[in-house]
C-alpha positions as CSV (number, residue, x, y, z in Angstrom):
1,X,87.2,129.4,120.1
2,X,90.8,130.2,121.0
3,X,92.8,127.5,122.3
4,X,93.2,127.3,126.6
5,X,96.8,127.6,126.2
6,X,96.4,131.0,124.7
7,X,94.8,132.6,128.3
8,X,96.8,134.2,130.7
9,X,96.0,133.1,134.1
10,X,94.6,136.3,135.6
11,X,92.0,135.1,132.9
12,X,90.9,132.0,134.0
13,X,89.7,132.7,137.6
14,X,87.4,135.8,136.1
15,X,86.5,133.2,133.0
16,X,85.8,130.1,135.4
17,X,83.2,132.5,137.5
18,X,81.5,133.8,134.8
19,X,81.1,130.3,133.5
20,X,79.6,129.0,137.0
21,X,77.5,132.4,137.5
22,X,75.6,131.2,133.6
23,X,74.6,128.5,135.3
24,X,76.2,125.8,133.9
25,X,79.8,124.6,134.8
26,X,81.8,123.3,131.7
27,X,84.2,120.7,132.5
28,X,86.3,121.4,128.5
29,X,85.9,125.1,127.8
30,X,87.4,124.3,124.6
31,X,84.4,121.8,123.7
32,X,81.9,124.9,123.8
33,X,80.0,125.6,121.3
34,X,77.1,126.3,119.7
35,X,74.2,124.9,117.5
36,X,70.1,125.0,117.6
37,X,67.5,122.4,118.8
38,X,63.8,123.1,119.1
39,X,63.1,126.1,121.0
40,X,60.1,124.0,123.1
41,X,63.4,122.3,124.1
42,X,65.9,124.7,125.7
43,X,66.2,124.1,129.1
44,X,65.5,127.5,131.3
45,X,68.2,129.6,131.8
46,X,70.9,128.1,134.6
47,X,69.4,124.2,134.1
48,X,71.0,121.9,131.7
49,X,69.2,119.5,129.2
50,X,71.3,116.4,127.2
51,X,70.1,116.1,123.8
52,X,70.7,113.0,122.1
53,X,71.3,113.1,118.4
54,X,69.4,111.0,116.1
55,X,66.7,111.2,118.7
56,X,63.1,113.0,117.8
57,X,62.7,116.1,120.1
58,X,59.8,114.9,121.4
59,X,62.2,111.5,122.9
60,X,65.1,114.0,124.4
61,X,65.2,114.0,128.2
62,X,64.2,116.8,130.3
63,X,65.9,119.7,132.1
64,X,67.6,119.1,135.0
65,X,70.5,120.4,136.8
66,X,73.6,120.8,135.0
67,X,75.6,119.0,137.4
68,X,73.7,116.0,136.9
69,X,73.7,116.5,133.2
70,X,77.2,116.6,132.9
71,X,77.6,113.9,135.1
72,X,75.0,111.6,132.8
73,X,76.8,112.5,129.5
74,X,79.9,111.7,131.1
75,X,78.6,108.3,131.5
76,X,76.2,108.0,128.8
77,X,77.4,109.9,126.0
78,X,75.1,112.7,124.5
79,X,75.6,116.6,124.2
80,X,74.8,118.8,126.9
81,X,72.8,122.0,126.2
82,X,71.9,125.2,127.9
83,X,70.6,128.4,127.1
84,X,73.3,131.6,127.8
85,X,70.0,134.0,127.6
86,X,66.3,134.1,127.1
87,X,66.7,135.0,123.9
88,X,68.9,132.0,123.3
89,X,65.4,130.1,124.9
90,X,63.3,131.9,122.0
91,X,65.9,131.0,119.0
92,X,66.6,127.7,120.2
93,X,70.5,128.5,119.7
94,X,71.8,126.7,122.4
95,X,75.8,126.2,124.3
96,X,76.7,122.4,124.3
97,X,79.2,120.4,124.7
98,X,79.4,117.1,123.0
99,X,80.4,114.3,125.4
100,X,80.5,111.4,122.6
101,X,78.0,108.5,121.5
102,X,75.3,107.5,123.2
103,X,73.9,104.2,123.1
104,X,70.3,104.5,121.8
105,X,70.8,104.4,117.8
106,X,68.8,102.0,116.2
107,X,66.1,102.2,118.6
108,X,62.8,102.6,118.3
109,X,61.6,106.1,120.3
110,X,58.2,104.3,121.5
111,X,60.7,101.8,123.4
112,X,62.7,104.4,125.2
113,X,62.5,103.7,128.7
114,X,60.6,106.8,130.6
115,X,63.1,109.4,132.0
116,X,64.7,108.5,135.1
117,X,65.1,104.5,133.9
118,X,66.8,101.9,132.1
119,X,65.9,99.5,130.3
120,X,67.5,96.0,128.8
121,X,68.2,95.8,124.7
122,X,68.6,92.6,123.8
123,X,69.9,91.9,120.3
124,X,68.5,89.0,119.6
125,X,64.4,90.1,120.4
126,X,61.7,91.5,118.2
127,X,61.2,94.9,119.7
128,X,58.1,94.0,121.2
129,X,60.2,90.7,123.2
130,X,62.5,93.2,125.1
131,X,62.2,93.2,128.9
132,X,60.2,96.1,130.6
133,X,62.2,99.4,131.8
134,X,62.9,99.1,135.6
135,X,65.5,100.6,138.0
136,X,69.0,100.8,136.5
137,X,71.1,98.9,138.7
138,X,68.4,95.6,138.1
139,X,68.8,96.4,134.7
140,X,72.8,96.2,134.9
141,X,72.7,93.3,136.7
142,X,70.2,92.0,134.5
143,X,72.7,92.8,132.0
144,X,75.9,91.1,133.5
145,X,73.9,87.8,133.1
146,X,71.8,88.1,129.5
147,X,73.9,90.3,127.9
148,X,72.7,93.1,125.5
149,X,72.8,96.5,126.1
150,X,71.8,98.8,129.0
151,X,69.7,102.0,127.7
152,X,69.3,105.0,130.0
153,X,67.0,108.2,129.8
154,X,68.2,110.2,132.4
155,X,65.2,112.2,134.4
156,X,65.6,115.6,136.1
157,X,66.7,115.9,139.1
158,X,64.3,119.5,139.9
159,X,61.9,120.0,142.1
């Protein structure tokens, strides 16, 4: 990718609309990228999907919109992925852009919480000990008093 600096402006309005006509605004143009995931896991064409690495395929959240993904991974951490064709949906080579960490390493996939929820990891607990998932702001203020660490599996925002 050529560096931003390197665009003349009567570029950027023409690149900026083709990037929101795809489907799937990119707040870093020069974070874009590409790199494959199961094709059973590319989002449709003009919806978004963050794929956590690390993660089993069968653990990543689902599509949604992609101002909601960006939004997430902004806030979570994660890489955002779309598909740029239908071929892109059959290959499974996918756009991204890699927002940084996330914070579900070390746990166990079955104790994800379902998509949409968060759920309380506490350091100190046997997997099996660790409270239920439940709506994220309990679970943050749940967290202010016990500690640990909130996980969240963002769930789509479609219809």
């Amino acid at each position: 990718m050529f560096p931003l600096s390197s665009l003349s402006h009567r570029w950027l309005a023409p690149l900026a609309l083709a990037t929101v006509l795809a489907g799937c605004a990119t707040p870093d143009i020069r974070g874009v990228s590409s790199f494959r995931v199961p094709p059973g896991n590319v989002p449709p064409v003009g919806q978004c999907a963050i794929w956590y690495p690390g993660l089993p395929a069968s653990h990543q959240p689902p599509a949604m919109s992609c101002n909601k993904a960006h939004a997430d991974a902004e806030t979570w951490g994660g890489v955002v992925i779309w598909a740029e064709s239908a071929a892109a949906r059959r290959s499974g080579e996918v756009a991204y852009v890699r927002y940084g960490p996330h914070g579900l390493n070390g746990i166990p996939p079955g104790q994800l919480p379902p998509p949409g929820r968060c759920r309380l990891w506490l350091p100190d607990r046997p997997d099996g000990q660790q409270p239920p998932p439940a709506d994220c702001r309990r679970v943050e203020a749940q967290q202010r008093t016990s500690g640990g660490r909130v996980l969240y599996m963002p769930g789509s925002d479609l219809r």
